[in-house]
DSSP file (Angstrom, degrees, kcal/mol; ACC not computed):
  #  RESIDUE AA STRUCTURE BP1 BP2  ACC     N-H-->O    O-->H-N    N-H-->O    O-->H-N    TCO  KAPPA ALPHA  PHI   PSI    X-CA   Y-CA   Z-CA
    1    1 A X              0   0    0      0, 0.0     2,-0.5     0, 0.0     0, 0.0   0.000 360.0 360.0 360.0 123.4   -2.1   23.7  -35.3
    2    2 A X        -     0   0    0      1,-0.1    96,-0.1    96,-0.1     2,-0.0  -0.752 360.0-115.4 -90.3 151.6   -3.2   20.6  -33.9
    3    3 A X        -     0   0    0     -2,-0.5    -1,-0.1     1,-0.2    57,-0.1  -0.086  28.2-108.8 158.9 106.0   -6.0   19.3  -34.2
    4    4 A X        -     0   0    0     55,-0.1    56,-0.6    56,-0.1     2,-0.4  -0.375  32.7-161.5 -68.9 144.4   -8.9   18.5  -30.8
    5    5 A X  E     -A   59   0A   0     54,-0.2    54,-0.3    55,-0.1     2,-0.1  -0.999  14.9-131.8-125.1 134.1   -9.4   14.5  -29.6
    6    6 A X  E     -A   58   0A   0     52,-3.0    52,-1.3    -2,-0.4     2,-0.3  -0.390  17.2-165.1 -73.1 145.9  -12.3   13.5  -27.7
    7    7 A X  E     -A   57   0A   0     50,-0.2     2,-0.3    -2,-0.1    50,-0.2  -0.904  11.7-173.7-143.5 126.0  -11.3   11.3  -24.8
    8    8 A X  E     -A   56   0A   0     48,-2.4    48,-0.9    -2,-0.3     2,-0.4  -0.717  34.4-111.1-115.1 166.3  -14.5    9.3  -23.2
    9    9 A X  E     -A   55   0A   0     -2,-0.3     2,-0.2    46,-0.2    46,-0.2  -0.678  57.1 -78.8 -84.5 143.3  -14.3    7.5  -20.3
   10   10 A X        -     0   0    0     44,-2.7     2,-0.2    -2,-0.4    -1,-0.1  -0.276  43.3-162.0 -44.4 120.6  -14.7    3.6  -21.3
   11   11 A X        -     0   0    0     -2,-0.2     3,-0.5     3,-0.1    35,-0.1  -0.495  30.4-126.6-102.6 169.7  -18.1    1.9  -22.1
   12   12 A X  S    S+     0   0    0      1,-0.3     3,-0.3    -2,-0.2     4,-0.1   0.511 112.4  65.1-106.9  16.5  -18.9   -1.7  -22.1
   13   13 A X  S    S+     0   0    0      1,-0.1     3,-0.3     2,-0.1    -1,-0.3   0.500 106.9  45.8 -82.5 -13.5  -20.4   -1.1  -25.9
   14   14 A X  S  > S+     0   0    0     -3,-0.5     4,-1.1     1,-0.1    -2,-0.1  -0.131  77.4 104.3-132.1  30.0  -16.5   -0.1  -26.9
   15   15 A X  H  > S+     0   0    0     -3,-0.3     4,-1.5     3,-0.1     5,-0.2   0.681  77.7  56.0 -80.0 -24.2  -14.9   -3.0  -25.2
   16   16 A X  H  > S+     0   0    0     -3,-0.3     4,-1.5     2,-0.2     5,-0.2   0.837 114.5  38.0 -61.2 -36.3  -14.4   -4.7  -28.7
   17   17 A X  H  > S+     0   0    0      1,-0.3     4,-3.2    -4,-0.2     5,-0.2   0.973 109.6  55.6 -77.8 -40.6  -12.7   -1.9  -29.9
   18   18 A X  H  X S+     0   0    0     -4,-1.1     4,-0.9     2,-0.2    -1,-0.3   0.711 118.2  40.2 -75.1 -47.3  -10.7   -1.1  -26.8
   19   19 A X  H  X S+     0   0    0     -4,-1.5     4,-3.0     2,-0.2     3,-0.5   0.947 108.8  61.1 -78.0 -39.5   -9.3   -5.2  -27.0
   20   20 A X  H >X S+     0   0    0     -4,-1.5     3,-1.5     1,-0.2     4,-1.0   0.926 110.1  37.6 -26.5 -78.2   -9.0   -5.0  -30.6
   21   21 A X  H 3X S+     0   0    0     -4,-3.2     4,-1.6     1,-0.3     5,-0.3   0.791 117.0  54.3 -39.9 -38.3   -6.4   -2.1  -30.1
   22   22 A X  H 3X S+     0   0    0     -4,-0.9     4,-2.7    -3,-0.5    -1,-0.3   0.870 101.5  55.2 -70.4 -43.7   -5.0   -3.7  -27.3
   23   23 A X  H << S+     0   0    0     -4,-3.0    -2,-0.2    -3,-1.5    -1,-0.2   0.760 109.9  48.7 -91.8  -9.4   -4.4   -6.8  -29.0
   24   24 A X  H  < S+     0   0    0     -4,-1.0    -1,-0.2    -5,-0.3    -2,-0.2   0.544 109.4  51.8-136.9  50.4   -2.3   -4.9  -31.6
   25   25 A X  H >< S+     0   0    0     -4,-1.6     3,-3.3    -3,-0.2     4,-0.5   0.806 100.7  53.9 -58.1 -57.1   -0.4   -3.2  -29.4
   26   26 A X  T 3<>S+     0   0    0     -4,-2.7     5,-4.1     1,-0.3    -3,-0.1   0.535 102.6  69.7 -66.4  -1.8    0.6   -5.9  -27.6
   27   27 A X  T 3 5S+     0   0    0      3,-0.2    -1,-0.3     2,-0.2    -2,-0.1   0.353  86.7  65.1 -99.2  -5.0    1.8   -7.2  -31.4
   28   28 A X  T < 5S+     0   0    0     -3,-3.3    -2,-0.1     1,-0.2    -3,-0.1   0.871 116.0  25.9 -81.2 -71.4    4.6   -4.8  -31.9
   29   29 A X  T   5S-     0   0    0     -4,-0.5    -1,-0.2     1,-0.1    -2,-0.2   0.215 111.6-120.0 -86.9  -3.5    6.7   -6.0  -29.1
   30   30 A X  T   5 +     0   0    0     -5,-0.2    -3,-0.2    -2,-0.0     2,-0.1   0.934  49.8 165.9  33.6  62.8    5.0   -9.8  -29.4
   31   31 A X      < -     0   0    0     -5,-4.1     2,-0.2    -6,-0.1     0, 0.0  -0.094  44.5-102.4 -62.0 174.9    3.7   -9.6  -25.9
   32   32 A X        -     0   0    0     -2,-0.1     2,-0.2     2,-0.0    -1,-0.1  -0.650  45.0-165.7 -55.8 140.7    0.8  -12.8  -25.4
   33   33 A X        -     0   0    0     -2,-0.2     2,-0.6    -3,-0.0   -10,-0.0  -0.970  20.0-156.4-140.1 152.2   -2.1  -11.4  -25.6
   34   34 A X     >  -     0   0    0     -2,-0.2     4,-2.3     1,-0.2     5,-0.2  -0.854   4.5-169.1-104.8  99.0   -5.3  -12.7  -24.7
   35   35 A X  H  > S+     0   0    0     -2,-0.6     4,-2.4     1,-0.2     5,-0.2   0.944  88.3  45.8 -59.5 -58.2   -8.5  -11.3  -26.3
   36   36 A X  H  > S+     0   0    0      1,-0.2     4,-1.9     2,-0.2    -1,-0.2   0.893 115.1  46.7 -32.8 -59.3  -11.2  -13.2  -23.9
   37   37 A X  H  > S+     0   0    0      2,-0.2     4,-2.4     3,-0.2     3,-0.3   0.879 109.7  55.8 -65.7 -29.3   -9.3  -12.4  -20.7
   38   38 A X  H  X S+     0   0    0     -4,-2.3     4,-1.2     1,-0.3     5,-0.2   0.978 115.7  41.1 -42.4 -66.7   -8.8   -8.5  -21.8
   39   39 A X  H  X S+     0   0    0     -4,-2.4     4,-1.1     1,-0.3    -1,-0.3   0.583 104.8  55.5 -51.3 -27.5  -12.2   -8.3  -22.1
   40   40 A X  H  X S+     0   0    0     -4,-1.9     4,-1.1    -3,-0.3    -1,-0.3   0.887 110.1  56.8 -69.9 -42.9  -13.1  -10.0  -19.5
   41   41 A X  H >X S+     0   0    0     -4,-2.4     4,-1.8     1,-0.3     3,-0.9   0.815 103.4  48.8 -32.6 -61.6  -10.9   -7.3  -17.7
   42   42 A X  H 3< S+     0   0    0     -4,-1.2     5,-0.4     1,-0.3     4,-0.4   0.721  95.4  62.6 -93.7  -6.1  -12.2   -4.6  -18.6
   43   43 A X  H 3< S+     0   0    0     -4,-1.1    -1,-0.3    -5,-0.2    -2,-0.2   0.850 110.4  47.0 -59.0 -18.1  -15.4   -5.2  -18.0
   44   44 A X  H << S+     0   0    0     -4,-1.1    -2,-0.3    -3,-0.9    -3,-0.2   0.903 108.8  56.4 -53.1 -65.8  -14.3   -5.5  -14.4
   45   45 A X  S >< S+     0   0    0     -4,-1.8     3,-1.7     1,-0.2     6,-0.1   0.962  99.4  55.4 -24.9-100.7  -12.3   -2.3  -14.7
   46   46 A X  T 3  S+     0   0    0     -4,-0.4     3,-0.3     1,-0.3    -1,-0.2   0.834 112.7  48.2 -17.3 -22.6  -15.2   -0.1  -15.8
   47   47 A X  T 3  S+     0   0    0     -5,-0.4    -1,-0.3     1,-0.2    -2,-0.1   0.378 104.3  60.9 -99.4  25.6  -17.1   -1.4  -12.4
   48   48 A X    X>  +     0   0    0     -3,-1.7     3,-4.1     4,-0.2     4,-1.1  -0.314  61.7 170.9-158.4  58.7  -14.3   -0.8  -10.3
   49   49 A X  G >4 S+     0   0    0     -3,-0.3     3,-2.1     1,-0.2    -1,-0.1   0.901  77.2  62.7 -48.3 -35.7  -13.6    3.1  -10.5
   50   50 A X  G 34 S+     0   0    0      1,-0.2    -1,-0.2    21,-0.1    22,-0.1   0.580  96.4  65.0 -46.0 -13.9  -10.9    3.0   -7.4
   51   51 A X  G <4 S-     0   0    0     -3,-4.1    21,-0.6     1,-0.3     2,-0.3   0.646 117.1-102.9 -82.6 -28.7   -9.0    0.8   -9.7
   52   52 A X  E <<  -C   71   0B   0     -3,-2.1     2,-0.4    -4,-1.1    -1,-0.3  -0.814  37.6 -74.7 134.9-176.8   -8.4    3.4  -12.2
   53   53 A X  E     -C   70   0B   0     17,-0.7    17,-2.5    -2,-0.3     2,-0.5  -0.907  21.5-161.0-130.1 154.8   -9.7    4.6  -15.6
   54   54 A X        -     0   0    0     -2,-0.4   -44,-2.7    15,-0.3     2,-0.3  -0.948   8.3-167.3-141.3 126.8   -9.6    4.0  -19.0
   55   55 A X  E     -A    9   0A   0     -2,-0.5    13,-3.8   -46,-0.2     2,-0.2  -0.880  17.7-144.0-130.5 147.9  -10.3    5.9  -22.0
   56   56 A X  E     -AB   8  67A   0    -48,-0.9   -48,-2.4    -2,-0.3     2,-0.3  -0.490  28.8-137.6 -99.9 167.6  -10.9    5.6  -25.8
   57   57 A X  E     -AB   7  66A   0      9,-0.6     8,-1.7   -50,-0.2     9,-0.7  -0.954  15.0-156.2-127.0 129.3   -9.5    8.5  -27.8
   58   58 A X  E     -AB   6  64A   0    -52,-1.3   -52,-3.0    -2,-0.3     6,-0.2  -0.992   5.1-142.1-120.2 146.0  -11.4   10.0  -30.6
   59   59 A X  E >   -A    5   0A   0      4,-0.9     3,-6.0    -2,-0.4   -54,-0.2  -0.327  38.6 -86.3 -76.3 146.7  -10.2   11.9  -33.5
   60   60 A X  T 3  S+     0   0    0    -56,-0.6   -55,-0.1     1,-0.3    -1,-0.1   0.695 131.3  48.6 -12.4 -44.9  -11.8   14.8  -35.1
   61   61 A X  T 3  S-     0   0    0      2,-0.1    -1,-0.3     0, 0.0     3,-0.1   0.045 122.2-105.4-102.4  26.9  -13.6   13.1  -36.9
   62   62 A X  S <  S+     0   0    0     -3,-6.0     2,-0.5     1,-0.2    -2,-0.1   0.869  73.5 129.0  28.8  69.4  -14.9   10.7  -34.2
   63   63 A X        -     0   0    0      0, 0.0    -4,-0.9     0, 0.0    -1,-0.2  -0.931  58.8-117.2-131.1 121.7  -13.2    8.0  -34.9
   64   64 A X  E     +B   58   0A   0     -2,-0.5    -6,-0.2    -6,-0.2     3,-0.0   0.002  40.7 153.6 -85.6 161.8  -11.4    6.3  -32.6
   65   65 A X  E     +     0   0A   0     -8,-1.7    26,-2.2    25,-0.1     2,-0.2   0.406  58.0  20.6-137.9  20.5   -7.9    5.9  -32.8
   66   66 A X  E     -B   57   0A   0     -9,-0.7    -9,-0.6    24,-0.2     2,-0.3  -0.808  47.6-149.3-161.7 175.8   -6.3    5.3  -29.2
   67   67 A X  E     -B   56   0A   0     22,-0.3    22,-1.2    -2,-0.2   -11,-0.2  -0.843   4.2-164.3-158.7 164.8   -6.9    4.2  -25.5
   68   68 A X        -     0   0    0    -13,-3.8    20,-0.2    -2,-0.3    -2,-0.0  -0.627   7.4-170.1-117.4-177.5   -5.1    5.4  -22.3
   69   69 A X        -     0   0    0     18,-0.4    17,-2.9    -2,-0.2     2,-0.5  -0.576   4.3-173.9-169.0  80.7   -5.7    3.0  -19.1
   70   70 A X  E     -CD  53  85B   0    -17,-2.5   -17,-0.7    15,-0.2     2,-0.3  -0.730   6.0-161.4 -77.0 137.0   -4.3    4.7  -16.0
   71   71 A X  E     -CD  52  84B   0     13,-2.2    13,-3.0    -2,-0.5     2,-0.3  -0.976  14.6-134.0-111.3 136.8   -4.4    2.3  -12.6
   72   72 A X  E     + D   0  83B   0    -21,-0.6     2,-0.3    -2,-0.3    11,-0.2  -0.817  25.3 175.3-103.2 143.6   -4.2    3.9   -9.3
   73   73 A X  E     - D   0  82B   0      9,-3.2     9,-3.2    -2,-0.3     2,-0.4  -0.834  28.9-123.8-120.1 147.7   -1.9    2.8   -6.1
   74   74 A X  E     - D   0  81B   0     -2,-0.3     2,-0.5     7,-0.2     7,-0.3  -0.834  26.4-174.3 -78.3 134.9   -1.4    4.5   -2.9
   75   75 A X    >>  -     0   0    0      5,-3.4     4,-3.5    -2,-0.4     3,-2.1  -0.666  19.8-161.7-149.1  91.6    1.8    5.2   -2.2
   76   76 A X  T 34 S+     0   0    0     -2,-0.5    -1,-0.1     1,-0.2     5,-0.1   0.917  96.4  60.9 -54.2  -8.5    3.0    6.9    1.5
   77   77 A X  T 34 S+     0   0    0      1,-0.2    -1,-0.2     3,-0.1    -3,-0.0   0.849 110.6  35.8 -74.2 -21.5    6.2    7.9   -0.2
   78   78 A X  T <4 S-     0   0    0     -3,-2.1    -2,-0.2     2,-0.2    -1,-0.2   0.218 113.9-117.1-110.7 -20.0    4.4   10.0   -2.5
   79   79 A X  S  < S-     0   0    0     -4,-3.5     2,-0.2     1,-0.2    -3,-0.1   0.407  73.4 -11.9 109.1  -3.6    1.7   11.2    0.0
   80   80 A X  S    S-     0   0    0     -5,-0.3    -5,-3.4    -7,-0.1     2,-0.3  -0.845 100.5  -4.9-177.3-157.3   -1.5    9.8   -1.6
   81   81 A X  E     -D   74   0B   0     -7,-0.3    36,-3.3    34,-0.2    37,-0.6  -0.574  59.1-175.6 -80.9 129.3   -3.1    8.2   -4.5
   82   82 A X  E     -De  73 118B   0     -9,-3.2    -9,-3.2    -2,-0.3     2,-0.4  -0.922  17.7-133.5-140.0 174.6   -1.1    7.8   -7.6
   83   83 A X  E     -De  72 119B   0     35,-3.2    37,-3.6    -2,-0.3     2,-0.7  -0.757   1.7-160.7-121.2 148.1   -1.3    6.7  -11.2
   84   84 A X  E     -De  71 120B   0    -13,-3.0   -13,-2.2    -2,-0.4     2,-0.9  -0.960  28.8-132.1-122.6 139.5    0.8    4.5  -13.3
   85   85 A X  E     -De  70 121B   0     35,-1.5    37,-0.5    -2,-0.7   -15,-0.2  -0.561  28.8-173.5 -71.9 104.7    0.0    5.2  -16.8
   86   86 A X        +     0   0    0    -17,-2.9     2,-0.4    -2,-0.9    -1,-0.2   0.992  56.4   3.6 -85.8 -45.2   -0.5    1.7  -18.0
   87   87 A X        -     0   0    0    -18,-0.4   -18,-0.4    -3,-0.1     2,-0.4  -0.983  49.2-176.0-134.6 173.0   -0.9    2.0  -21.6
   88   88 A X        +     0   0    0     -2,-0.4   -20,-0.2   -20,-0.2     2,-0.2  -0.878  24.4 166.8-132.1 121.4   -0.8    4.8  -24.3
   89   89 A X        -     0   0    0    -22,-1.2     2,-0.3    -2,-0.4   -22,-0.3  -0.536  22.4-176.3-179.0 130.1   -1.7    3.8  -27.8
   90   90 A X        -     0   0    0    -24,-0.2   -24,-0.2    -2,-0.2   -25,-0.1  -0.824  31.8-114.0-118.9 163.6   -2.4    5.2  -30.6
   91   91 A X    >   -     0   0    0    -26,-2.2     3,-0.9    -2,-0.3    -1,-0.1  -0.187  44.3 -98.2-112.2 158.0   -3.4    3.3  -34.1
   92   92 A X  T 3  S+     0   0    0      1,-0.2    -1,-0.1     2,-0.2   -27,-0.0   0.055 121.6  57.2 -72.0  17.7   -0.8    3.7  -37.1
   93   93 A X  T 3  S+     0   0    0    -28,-0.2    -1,-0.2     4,-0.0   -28,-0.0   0.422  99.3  60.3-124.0   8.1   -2.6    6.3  -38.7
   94   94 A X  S X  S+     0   0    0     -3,-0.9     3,-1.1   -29,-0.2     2,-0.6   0.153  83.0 106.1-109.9  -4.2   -2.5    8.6  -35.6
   95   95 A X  T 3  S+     0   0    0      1,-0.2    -3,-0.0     2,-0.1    -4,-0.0  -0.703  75.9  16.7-104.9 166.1    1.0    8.9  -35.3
   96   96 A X  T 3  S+     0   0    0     -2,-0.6    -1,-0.2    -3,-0.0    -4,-0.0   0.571  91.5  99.3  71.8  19.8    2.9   11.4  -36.0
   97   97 A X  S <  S-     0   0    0     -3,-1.1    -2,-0.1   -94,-0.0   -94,-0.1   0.547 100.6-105.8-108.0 -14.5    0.1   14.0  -36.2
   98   98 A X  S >> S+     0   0    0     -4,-0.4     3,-2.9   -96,-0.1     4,-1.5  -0.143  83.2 131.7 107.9 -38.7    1.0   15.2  -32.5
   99   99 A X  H 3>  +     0   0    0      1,-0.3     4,-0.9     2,-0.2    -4,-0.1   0.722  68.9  65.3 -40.0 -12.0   -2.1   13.5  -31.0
  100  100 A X  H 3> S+     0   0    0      1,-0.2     4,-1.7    -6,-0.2    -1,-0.3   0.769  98.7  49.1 -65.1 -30.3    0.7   12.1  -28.4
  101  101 A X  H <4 S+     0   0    0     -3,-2.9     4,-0.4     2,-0.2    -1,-0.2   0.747 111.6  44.8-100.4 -46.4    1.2   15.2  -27.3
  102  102 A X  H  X S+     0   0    0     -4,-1.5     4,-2.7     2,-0.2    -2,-0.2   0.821 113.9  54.4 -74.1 -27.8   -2.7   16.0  -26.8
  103  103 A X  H  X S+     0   0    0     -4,-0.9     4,-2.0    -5,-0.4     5,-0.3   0.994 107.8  45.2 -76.1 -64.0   -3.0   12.6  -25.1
  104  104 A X  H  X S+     0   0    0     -4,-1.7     4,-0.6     2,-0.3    -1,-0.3   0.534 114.2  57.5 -65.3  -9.1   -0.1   13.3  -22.6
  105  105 A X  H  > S+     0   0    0     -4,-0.4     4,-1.3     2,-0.2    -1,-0.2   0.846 105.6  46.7 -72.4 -57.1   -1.9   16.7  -22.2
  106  106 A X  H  X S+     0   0    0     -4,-2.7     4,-1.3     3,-0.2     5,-0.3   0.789 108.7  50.4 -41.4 -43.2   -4.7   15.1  -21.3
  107  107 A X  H  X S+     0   0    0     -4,-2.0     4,-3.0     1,-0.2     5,-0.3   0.952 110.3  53.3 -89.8 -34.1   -3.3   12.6  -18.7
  108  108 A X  H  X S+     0   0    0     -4,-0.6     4,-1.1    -5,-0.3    -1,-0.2   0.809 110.5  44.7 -64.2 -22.2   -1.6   15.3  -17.0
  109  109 A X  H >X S+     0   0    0     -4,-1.3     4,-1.4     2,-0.2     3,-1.2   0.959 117.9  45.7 -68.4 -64.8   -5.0   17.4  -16.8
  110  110 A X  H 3X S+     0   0    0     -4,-1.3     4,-0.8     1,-0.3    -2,-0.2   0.758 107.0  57.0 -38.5 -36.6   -6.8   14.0  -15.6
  111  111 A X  H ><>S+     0   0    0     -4,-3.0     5,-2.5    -5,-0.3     3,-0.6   0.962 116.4  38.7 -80.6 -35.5   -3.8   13.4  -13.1
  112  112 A X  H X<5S+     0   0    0     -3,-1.2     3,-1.1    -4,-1.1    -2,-0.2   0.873 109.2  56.2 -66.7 -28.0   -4.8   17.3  -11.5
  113  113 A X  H 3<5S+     0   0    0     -4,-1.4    -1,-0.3     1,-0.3    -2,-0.2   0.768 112.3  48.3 -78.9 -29.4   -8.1   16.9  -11.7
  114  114 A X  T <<5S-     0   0    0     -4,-0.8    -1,-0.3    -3,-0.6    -2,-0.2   0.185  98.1-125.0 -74.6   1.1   -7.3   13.8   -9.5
  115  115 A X  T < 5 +     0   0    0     -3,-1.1     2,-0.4     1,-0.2   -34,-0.2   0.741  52.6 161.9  33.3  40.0   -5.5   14.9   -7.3
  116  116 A X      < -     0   0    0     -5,-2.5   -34,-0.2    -6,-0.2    -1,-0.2  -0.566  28.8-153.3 -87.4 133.2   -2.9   12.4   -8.0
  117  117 A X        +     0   0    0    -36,-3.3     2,-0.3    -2,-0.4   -35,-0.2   0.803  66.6  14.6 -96.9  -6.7    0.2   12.8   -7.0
  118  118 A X  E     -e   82   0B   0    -37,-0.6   -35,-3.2    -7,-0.1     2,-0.7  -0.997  54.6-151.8-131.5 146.2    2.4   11.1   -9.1
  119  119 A X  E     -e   83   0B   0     -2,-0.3   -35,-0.2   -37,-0.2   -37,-0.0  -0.864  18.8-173.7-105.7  99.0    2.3    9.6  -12.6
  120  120 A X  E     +e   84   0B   0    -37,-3.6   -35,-1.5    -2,-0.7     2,-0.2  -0.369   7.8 165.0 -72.8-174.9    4.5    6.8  -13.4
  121  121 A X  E     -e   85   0B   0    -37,-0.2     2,-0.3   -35,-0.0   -35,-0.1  -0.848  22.2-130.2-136.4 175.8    5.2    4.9  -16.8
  122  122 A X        -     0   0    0    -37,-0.5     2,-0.4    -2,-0.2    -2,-0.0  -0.928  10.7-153.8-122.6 163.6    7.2    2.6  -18.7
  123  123 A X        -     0   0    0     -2,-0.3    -2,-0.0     8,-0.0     8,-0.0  -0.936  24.9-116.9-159.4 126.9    8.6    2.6  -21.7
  124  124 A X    >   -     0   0    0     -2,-0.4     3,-1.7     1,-0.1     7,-0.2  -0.147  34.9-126.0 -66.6 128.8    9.7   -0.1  -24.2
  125  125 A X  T 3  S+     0   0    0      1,-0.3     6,-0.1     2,-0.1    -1,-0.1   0.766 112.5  49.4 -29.5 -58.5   14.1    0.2  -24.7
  126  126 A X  T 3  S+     0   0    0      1,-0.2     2,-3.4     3,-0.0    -1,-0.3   0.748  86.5  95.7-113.0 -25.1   13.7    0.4  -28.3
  127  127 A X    X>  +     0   0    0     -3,-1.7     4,-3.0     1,-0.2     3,-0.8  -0.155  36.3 154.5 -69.9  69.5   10.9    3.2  -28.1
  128  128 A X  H >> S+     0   0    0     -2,-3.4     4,-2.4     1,-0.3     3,-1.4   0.866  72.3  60.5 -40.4 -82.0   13.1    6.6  -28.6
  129  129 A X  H 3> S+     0   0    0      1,-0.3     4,-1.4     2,-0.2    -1,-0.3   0.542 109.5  37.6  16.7 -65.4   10.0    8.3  -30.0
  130  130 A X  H X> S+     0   0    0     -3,-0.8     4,-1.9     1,-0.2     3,-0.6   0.968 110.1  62.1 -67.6 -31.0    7.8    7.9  -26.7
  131  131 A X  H <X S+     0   0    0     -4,-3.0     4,-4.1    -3,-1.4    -2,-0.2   0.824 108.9  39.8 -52.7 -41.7   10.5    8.4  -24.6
  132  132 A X  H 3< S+     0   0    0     -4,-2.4    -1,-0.2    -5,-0.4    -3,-0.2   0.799 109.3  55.9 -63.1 -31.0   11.0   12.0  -26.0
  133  133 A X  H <X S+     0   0    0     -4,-1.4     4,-1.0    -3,-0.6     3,-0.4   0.840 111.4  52.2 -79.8 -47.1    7.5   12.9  -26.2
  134  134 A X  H  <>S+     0   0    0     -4,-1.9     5,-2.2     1,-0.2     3,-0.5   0.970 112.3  40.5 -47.3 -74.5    7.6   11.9  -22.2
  135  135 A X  T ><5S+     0   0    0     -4,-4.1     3,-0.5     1,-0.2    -1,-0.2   0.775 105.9  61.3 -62.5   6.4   10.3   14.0  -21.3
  136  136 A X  T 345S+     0   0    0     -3,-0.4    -1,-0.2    -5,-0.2    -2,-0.2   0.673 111.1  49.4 -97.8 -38.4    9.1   17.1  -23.7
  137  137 A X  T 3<5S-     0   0    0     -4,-1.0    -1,-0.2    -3,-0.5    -2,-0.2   0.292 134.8 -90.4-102.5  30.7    5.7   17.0  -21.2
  138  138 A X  T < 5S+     0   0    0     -3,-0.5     2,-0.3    -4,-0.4    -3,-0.2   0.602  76.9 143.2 103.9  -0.1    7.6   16.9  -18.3
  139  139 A X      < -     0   0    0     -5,-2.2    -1,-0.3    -8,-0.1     2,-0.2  -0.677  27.0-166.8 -87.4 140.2    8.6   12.9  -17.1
  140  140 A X        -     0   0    0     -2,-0.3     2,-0.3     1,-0.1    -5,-0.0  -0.491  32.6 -86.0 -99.9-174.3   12.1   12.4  -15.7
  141  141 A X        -     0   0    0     -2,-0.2     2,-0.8    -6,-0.0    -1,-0.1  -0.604  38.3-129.0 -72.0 151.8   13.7    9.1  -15.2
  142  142 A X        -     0   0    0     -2,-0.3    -3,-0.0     2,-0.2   -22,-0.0  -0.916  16.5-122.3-116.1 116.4   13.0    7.6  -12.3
  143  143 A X  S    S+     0   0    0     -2,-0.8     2,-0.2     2,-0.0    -1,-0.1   0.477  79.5  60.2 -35.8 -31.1   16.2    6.3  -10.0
  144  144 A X  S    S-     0   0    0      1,-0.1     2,-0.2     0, 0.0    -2,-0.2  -0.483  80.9 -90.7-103.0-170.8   15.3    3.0   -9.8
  145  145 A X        -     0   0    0     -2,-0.2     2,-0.5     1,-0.0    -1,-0.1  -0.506  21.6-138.5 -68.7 146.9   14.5   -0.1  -11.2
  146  146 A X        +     0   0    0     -2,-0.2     2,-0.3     2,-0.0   -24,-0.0  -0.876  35.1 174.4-109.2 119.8   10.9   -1.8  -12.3
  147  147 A X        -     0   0    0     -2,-0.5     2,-0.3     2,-0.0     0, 0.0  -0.921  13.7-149.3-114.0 171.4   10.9   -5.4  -11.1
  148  148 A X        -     0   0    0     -2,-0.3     2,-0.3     2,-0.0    -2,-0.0  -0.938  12.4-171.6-127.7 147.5    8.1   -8.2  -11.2
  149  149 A X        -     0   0    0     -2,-0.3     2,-0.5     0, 0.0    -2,-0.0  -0.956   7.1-163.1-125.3 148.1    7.1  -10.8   -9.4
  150  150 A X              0   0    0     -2,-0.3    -2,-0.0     1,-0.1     0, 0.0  -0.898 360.0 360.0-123.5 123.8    4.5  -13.1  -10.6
  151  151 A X              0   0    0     -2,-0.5    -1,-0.1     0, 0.0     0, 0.0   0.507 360.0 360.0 -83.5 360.0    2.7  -15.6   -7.9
């Protein structure tokens, strides 16, 4: 049986934790990360609901052990307001308990409750694991390609 997780909307008292996590996410794959600018981010974020949301994840025992960070786009192809799920992460002593599974339950409630009409993501090549956990709740592939540009 698994187990309930709290999911609070982000507070600017849990913006250390919320870069903390961030910064070692961003250390499996040895992204750059920058702690200052994160922070600086989301404290911007949190003022700026239209932008999207972000939430810390607590465990049973109210401890947190995650974040999600949905951003929302408009998109006339898709009919409205949509989300790309930007990150998912949960700390190395919360996986593999299923809390992915609650999490992605959660963003799929949040995305109705939102009236969003689509959720994207991405998902790192090497990461079997998420990929699976994504398609089990219901994500296809999506036909095209992701590019960036950076100006």
């Amino acid at each position: 049986m698994l187990q309930e997780l709290y999911f609070n909307k982000l507070e600017s008292s849990e913006i250390p934790a919320i870069t903390k996590m961030m910064g070692d996410f961003y250390a499996i794959d040895h992204y750059p990360f920058d702690a200052e600018l994160s922070s600086a981010n989301f404290a911007k974020f949190i003022q700026n609901p239209e932008a999207g949301q972000a939430f810390i994840i607590y465990n049973p025992e109210k401890e947190i052990i995650g974040y999600i960070i949905m951003a929302y786009l408009f998109s006339f192809e898709f009919g409205g307001r949509i989300a790309f799920l930007d990150e998912l992460y949960l700390n190395e002593k919360a996986r593999g308990k299923g809390y992915g599974k609650i999490a992605m339950n959660f963003v799929k409630d949040f995305a109705s409750e939102q009236e969003l009409k689509v959720v994207f993501l991405e998902i790192e090549p090497h990461n079997d694991r998420a990929k699976q956990l994504y398609f089990n709740k219901g994500f296809q592939e999506h036909k095209r390609n992701l590019m960036i540009y950076k100006p």
